[in-house]
N, C-alpha and C positions, 0 to 999 in steps of 0.2 A: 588797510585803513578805510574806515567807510567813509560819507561824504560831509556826514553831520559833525563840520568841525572838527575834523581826522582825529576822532576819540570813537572804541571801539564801543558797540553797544553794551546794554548793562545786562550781565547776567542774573535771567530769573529768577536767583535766590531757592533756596529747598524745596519751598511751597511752591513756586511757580514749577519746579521741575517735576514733583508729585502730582500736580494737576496734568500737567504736558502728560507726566504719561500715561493718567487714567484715560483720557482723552484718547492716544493715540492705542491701549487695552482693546478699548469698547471698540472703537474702529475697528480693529485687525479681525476680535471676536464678530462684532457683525458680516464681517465678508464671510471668515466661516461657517459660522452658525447657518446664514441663510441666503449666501452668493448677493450678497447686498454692497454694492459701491455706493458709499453713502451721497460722495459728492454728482454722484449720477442719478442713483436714482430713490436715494431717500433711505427713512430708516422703515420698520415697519409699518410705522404709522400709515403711509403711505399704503400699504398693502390692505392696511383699515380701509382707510377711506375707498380705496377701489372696490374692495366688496360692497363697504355702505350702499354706494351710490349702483352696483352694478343690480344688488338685491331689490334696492330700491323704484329701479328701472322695471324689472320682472313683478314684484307683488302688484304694481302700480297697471301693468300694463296685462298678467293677468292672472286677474281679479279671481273672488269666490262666487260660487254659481249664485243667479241669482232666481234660481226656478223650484226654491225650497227642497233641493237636493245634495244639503250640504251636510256632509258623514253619512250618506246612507249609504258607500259600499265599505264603511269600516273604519279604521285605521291603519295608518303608514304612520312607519318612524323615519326620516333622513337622520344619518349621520353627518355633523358637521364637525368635525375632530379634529383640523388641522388647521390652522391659524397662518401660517405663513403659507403652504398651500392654498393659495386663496382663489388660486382659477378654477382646481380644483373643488372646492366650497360653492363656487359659483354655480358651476354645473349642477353639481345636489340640488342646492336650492332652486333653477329651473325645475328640475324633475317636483320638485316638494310643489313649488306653483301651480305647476301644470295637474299633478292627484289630488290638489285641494279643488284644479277649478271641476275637474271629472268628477267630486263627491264623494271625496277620503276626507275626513279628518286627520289631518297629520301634524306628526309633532317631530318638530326639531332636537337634535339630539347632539347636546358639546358636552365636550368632557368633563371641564372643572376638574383638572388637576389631579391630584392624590396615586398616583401610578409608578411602577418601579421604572418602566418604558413605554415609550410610545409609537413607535415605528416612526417620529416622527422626519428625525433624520437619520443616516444611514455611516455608522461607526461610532467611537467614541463617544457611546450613551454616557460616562458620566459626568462630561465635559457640557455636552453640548445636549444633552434632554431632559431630563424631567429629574430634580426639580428647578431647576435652572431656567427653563424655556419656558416654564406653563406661567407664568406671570402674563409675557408679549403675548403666548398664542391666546390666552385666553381675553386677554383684549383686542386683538382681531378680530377673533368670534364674536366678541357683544357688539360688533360696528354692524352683524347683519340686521336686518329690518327684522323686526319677528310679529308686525302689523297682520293678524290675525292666525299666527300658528302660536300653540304653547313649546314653550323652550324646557326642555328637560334636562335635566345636567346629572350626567354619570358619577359622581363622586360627591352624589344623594344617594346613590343607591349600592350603597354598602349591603350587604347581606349580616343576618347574625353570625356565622362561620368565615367571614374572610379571614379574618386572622388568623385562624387555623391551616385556611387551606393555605395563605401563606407561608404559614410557617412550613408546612408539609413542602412546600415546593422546594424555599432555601434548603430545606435538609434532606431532600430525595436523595437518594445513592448516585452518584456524577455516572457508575456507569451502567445505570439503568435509567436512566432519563425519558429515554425513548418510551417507556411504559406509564410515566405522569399523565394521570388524568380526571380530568373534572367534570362531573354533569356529565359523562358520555363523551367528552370533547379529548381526542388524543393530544395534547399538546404541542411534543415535535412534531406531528404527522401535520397538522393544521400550521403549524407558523414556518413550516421547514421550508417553503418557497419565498418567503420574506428572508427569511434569515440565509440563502443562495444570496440573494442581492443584497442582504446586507453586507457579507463578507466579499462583493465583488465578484461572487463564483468559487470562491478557494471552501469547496465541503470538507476541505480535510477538519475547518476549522468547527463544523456541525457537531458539538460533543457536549458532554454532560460538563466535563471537566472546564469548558469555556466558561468564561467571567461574563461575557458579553452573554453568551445562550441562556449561561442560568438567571441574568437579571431580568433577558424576556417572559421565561417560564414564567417567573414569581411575577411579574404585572399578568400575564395571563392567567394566574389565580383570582387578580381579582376584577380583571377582566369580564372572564366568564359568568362568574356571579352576579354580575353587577348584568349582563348580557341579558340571563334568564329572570333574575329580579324585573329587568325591561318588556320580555317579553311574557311575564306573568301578569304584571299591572297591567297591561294595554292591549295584549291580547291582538296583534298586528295582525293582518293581511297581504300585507306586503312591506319590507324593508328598501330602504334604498341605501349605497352606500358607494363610496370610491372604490375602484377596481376589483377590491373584492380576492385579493391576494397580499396584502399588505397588510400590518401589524394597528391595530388589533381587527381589523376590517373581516379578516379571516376568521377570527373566533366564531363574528356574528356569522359568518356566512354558514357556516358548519353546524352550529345552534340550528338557524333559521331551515337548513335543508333535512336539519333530524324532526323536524316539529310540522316540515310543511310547511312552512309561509315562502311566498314568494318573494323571490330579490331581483333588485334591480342594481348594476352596478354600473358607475360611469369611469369613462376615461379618454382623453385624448385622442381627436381623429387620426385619420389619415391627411387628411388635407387642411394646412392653417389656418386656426379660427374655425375649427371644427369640436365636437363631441359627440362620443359613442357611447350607447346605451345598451346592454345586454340583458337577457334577460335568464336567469335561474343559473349564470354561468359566470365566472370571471370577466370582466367587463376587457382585459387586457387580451384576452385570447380571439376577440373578435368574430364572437361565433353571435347570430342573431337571425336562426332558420323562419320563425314565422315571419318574421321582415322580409327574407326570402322569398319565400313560399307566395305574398302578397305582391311584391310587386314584379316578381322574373316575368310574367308575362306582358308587362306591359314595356319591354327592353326589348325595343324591334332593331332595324338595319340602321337607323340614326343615331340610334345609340353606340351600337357597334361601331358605326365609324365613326364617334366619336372617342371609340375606347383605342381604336388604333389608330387613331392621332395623338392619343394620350401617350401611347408607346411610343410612337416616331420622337413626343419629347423628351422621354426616359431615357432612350440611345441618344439621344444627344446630348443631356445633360441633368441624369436625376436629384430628386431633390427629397431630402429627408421631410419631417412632416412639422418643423418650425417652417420650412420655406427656403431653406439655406440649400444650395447648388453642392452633389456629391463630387468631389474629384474623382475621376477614373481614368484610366490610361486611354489612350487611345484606340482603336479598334483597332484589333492584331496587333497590337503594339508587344505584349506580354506574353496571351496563351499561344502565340506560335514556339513560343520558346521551348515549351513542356513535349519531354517526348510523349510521343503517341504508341499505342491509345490508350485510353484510362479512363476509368469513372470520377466522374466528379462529386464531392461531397459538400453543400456550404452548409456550412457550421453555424447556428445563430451566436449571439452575444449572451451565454451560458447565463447569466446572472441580471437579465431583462426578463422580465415578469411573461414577458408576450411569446418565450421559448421554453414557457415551465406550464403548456399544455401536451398532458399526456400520451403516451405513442400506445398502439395497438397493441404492441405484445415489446412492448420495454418501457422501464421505468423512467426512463428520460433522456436527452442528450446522450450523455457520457456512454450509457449501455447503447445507442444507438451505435455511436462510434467502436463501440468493440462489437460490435454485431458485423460492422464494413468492415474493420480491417482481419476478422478473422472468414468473412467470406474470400478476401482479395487474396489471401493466404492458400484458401483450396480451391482457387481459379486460376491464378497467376496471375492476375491481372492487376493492373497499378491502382492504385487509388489515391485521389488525388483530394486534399481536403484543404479547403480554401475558409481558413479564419476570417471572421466578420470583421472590417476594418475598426469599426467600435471596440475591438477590443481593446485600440491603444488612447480610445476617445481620451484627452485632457481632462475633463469634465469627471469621469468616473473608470477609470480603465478594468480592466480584469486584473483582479488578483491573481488567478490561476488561468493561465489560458490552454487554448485546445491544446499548441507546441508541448509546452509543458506538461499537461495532462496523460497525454501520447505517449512522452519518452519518461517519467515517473512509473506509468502502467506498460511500461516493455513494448508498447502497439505499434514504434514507429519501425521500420522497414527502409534503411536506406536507397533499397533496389525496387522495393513495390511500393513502399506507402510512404507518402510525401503530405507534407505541411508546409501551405505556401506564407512565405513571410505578411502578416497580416499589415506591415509599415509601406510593402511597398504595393502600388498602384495597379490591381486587377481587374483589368475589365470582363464584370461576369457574366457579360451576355457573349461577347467573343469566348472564355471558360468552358463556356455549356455549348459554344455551337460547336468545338472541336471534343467534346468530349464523345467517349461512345453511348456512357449512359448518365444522366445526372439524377441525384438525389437532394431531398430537401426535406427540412425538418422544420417544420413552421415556414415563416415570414414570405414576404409581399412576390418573392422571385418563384414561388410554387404557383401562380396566379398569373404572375408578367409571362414568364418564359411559356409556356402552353399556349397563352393568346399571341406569343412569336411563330408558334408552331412546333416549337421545341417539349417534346414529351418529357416528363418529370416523375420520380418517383418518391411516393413523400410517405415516412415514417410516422409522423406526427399524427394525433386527433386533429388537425387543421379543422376550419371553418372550412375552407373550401375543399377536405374531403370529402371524397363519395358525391362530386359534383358535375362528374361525366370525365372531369378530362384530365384526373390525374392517375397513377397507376399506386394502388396504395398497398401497402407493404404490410401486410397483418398477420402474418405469423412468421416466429423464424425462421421458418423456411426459406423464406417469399426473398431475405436478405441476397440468396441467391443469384436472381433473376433480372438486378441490372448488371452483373458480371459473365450473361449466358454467352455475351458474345456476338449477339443480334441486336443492333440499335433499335430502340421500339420507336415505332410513330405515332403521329397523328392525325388523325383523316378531317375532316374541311367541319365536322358537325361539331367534333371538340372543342377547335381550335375554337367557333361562334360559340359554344357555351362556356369556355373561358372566356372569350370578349366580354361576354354578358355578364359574368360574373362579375369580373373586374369594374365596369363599369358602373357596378351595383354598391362595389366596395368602398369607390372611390368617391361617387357622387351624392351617393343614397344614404351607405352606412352611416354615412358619420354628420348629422347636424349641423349648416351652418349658423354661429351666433359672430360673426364680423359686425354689425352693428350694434352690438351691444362690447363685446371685448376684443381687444385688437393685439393681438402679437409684434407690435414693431420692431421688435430686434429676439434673435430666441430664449424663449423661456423668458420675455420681461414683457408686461401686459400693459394694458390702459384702456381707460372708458375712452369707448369707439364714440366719432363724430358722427351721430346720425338723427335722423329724425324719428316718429312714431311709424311714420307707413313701415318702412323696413322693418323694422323691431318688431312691428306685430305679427307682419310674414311670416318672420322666423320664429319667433316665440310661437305662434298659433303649431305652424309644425312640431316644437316640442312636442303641445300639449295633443296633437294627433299622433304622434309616437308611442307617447305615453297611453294613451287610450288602446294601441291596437294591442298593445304589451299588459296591460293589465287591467283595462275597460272592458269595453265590448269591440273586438276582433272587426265586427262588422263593418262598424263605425266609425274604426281608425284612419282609414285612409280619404274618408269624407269632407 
């Protein structure tokens, strides 16, 4: 009985219960479409306005040269393609600021619609992308400022053959796929690092025969044309775009490096309220040598011991690159458990963009891993492969994990080769100090562990290969030589050029913009509380980033 007069309320009648539940539809779809709690943090609108006002901050604060050097080193195009993506947008549009104030002409570059797929979100294209999506992202897009750039919209730029090559796409042979291609541009070969993370890591699902693969091909049909259509009109000298392994980001990248022009890709730092700028490379793989090459020298003993203070806080309690505190076990809590001795293997997160840079003499991860366990086979010696606790991330888990991977492809060895349960609690820097040898493929632990003093063996093209102090693995042979049986070192010179490195990675690499956009909870943004002094700081840094990257070298770090 309720209180109004012990008479129960009135039921909402048909039409009110038809509203209730469009009402309660749109809710459920906005959390999936785009991790949006409405009653927290808004719908996209909100996502608008944070760009508005973030772009608005940057064209305003800095400006177009005013020394009558404006377009005389050419044209740039930014991609600005993702709408819900909008911190990612944000970044672009820095870089766009920053080449217009050095003396490019640039032009901004959204999509407008008309596309089979977008890479914009990751499964369930036909639920949740295009045509569905392109309504909201394409009004995110028009919130940015475009106060002195021309806005170009990709779905002007139909070519006279798209429909052809469309059509050829839909009806290529499912099990020749792999040989689709356009302009020059191999299709699977170009989107097949997108499409890893789109299916979560699971390649079995990589096939002609997929619903999901072939609706990417066919938007990459008109993709690509619409690509070279762009880069025929305007004739760029440089591109910029988001990470530069993502769908359709890849096409241009491939285009751009068969023609020569230079790219610029961005992506999330290392440290929160950061951004990384790469140059002619995947922005995710963190490679940016002439940034190297300019400042290593000037990373004396100060820096150094600031980098192994950095470390003293990693062992006590590291911290992902939203800012969020890693659980780990305890010290010797775990790896005393494992018998001894053994090499150790960490596995990255197979279907993260930032582990899909190429190894010296293997095609990826997975050949990495049958390359260990069939050396540990003719050594006897254990191999011990410790999955990335991300695999069971809530957020995005692996579809296929290494376990899996392993016992599917015959590799697991109950007696030699071990798969530590990725749910439960390892700590990897105790891992690597009991191991005899360790290996690494990618990520930040080929960098930490070496500036611990702990020597590493790393398969991957890392960034920080070939940089004094890792032991790199470049022919099959080499797979050998952490199972010889002799724990390799490292002597006192290493160790200071891994400091220096690290400390270049972590302070240098990656731009800070905290007064301009603020990470207050992960992965959810907002205009940061600041004044102009800060903002200009950091913004002037872009635009000397940007300078040393595709200005004058000289002049970059001035």
């Amino acid at each position: 009985m309720s209180s109004s007069g012990g008479r129960l309320p009135k039921s909402p009648g048909p039409a009110g219960w038809f509203f209730g539940g469009v009402l309660l539809a749109i809710r459920q779809t906005s959390r999936r479409l785009w991790g949006v709690i409405p009653h927290r943090k808004g719908f996209l609108a909100d996502h608008g306005r944070i760009l508005r006002d973030g772009t608005r901050i940057a064209n305003r604060l800095i400006p177009p040269p005013a020394d009558g050097t404006a377009g005389s080193r050419g044209t740039a195009l930014v991609l600005m393609l993702r709408g819900p993506g909008y911190v990612h947008m944000l970044h672009n549009y820095l870089v766009a600021c920053a080449m217009r104030s050095i003396g490019y002409s640039v032009k901004l570059v959204v999509c407008d619609g008309a596309t089979e797929a977008c890479g914009l979100v990751q499964d369930r294209t036909s639920r949740h992308g295009p045509p569905a999506a392109c309504p909201e992202c394409k009004r995110v897009a028009a919130m940015i400022c475009a106060d002195g750039f021309e806005v170009v919209k990709l779905g002007r730029l139909r070519i006279a053959g798209e429909d052809d090559d469309v059509r050829r796409a839909k009806t290529w042979p499912a099990e020749e796929l792999e040989r689709l291609d356009f302009g020059g541009v191999n299709v699977m070969s170009a989107m097949r690092p997108f499409m890893i993370r789109y299916f979560s890591g699971d390649i079995r699902k990589i096939t002609g025969a997929d619903e999901a693969v072939r609706s990417h091909a066919v938007a990459a049909a008109g993709f690509i044309g619409r690509f070279r259509k762009l880069i025929d009109d305007y004739s760029p000298r440089c591109v910029c775009m988001f990470n530069g392994l993502f769908f359709p980001e890849c096409l241009l990248m491939e285009l751009a490096r068969q023609n020569g022009i230079t790219t610029l890709a961005t992506e999330r730092g290392m440290r929160k309220n950061t951004f990384f700028l790469s140059l002619d490379a995947p922005a995710c793989h963190y490679r940016n040598d002439r940034l190297w090459e300019a400042v290593k020298h000037s990373i004396g003993p100060e820096q150094i011991a600031q980098a192994r203070r950095y470390m003293q806080g990693r062992l006590a309690g590291p911290l992902d690159p939203t800012g969020k505190v890693r659980d780990v076990a305890a010290a010797g809590d775990s790896a005393q458990s494992l018998r001894q001795p053994y090499v150790l293997f960490f596995a990255p997160v197979t279907h993260d963009t930032a582990s899909m840079v190429g190894g010296n003499c293997v095609s990826g991860v997975w050949q990495a891993m049958e390359f260990l366990c069939r050396a540990a086979r003719r050594s006897g010696v254990r191999l011990v492969i410790r999955s990335h606790p991300d695999e069971w991330h809530p957020v995005n888990p692996s579809s296929l994990t290494v376990m899996e991977y392993l016992r599917c492809n015959n590799l697991l060895d109950s007696g030699l080769i071990e798969c530590l349960d990725p749910a439960r609690k390892w700590n990897p820097y105790e891992l690597a100090r009991n191991a005899a040898a360790v290996v690494i493929y990618n990520g930040t632990l080929g960098m930490e562990l070496p500036a611990l003093g702990c020597p590493v063996c790393n398969i991957a093209d890392s960034h920080y290969a070939g940089k004094g102090f890792t032991i790199d693995l470049a022919r099959p042979e080499d797979f050998d030589r952490p199972f010889a049986g002799e724990k390799p070192s490292l002597d006192a010179a290493a160790v200071n050029e891994a400091l220096r490195y690290l400390y270049y990675y972590v302070n240098i690499a990656g731009m800070d913009i905290w007064s301009i956009m603020d990470e207050y909870e992960p992965f959810t943004f907002r205009i940061a509380r600041a004044d102009d002094g800060p903002r200009r700081g950091q913004l002037d840094d872009v635009v000397r980033r940007v300078r040393l990257l595709v200005g004058n070298p000289d002049e970059g770090l001035s």
